[in-house]
N, C-alpha and C positions, 0 to 999 in steps of 0.2 A: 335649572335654577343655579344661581351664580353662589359660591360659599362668598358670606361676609368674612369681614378681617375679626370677628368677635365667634368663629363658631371653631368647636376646636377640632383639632386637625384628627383623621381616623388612629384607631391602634395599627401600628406595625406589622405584617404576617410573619410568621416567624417561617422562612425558607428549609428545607429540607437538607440537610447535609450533602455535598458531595461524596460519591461512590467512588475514593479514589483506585478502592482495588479493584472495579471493573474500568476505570479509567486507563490504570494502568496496563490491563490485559488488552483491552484496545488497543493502546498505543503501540504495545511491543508488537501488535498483529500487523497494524498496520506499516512500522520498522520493516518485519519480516518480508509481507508480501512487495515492499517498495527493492529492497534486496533483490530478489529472486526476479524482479520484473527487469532491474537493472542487469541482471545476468543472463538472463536471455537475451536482451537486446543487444550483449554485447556480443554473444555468440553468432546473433542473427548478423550485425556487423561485419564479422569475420568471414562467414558463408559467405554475406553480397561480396564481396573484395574475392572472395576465390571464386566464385562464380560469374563474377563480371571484369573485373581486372584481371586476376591471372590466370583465364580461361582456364579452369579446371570445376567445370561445372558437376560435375559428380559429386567433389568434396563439398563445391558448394551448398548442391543441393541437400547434402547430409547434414549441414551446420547447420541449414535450416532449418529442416524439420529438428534436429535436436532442440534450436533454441525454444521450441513450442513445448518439448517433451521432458528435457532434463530441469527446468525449474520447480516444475511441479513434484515431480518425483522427487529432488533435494528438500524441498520443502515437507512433503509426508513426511521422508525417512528421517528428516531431523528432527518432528518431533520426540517432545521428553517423555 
């Protein structure tokens, strides 16, 4: 049923506040893990170029696997 222009309009809901300080802890999480993912990739970068360009596939292969290994582990140990 259609409201007429004579019926008056509903009350308000009154919305919930925002939870800025889990907002916040989110945020900085998500900061963090963008970090840590950006430095792996960079590591994992350096491995492919030693392993594919400067034929020295040993080291490459070890920047690899680090780049899978050492973000995660900066990431625990920097916790506060």
């Amino acid at each position: 049923m259609a409201a007429s222009k004579h019926e008056p309009l509903p009350p308000l809901r009154e919305e919930s506040p925002m939870d800025y300080a889990q907002h916040e802890a989110t945020y900085s999480g998500f900061v963090t893990v963008t970090k840590y993912t950006i430095l792996g990739i960079a590591i994992m970068m350096v491995g492919l170029y030693f392993a594919i360009i400067a034929d020295q596939p040993v080291l490459g292969l070890v920047l690899i696997l680090a780049s899978f290994v050492v973000p995660p582990i900066m990431g625990i140990l920097s916790k506060k």
